[in-house]
C-alpha positions in Angstrom: -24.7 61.6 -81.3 -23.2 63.5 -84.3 -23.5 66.7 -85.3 -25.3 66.4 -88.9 -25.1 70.1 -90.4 -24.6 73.6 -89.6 -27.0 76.3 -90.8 -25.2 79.6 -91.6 -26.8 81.1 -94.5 -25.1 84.6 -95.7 -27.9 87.1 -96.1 -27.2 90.3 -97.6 -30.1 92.3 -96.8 -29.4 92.0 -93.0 -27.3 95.0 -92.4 -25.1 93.0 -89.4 -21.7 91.6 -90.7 -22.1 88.5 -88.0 -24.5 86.7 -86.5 -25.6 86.5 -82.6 -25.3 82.9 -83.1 -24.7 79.5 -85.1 -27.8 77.0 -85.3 -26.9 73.0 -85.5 -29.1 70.7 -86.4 -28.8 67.5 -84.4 -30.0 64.6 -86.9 -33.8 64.4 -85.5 -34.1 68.4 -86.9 -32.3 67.7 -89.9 -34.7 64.4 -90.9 -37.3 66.6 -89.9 -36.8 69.9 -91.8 -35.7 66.9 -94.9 -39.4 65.5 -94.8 -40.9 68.8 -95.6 -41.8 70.3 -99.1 -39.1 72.5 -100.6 -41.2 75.9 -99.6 -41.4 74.6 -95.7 -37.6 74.0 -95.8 -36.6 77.1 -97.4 -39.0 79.2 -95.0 -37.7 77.3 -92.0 -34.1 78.2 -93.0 -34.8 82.0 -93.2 -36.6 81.6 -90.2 -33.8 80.2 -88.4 -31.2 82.6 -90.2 -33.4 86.2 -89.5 -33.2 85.0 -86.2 -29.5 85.1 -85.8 -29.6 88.5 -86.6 -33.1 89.9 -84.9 -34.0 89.8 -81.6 -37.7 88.1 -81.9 -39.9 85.8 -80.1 -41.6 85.7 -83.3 -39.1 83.6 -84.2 -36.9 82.3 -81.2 -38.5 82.0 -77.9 -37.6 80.5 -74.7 -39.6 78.0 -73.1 -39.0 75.5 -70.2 -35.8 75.3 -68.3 -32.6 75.4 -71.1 -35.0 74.8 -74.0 -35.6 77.2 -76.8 -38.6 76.9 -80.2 -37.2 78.0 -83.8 -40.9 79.3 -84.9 -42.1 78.8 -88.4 -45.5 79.5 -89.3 -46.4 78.8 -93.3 -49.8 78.3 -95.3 -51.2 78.5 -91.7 -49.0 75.3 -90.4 -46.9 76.1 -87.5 -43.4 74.6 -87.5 -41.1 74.0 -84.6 -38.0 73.3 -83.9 -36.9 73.0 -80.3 -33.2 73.5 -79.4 -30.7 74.7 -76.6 -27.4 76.6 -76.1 -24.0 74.4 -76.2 -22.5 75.2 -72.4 -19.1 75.7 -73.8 -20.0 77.1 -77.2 -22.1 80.7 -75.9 -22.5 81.1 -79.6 -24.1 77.9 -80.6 -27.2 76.7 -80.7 -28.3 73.2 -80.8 -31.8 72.2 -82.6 -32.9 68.7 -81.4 -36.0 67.9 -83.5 -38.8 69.2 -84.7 -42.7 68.9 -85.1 -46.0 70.4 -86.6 -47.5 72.0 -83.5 -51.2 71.8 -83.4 -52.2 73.1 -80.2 -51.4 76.8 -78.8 -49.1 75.4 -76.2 -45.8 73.7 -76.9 -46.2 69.8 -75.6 -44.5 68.8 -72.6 -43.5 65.6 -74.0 -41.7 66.9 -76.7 -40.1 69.9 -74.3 -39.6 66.5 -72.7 -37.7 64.9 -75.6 -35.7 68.2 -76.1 -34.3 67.9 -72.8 -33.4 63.8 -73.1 -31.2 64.6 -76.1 -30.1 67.6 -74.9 -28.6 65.4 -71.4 -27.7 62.8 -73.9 -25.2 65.5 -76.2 -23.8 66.9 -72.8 -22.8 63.8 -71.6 -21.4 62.2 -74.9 -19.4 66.4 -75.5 -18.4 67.1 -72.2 -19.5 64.2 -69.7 -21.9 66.4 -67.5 -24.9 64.4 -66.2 -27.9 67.0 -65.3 
């Protein structure tokens, strides 16, 4: 598993001269954010970059166990991207993939699929098996 691309977009407006955080997207996110309409991606990337520099749930929430939702709601269509914190790394954040949620709770089987490539990328970065 590769890393595919980092997201670090420099925003003036936000008063903070770093982030809280880097986001990586793992090649499921970045095929997924890729697939969607240029006003998805662009909303999805200043989604993902206010949240390196707010505090929201709005926008990054924890869910199950080590897994964490990038939020991104546009013309009513709610976007996620799941992701976790590299071990080593406390400043990086890993998204895995991404999906159009339809329901108000975030599926298990893709909190599921989170985890699975999130064991998969500590075992192939730092040979932990969890």
């Amino acid at each position: 598993m590769k890393l595919f691309i980092i997201l670090h977009i420099n925003n003036n407006r936000m008063k903070l001269k770093e982030p809280y955080f880097t986001v990586a997207l793992l090649p499921e996110a970045t095929a997924f954010v890729n697939e969607q309409e240029t006003k998805v991606r662009e909303k999805i990337a200043y989604n993902i970059n206010k949240a390196q520099y707010v505090m929201d749930n709005e926008l990054l929430k924890k869910l199950d166990g080590e897994i964490w939702e990038f939020r991104t709601l546009y013309n009513g269509i709610c976007y996620r991207l799941l992701a976790f914190w590299d071990p080593n790394k406390k400043r990086l954040i890993l998204a895995t993939h991404g999906f159009v949620k339809k329901t108000n709770k975030t599926p298990k089987q893709q909190i599921e699929k989170a985890e699975e490539i999130r064991k998969k990328y500590l075992a192939q970065y730092y040979n932990k098996e969890e």
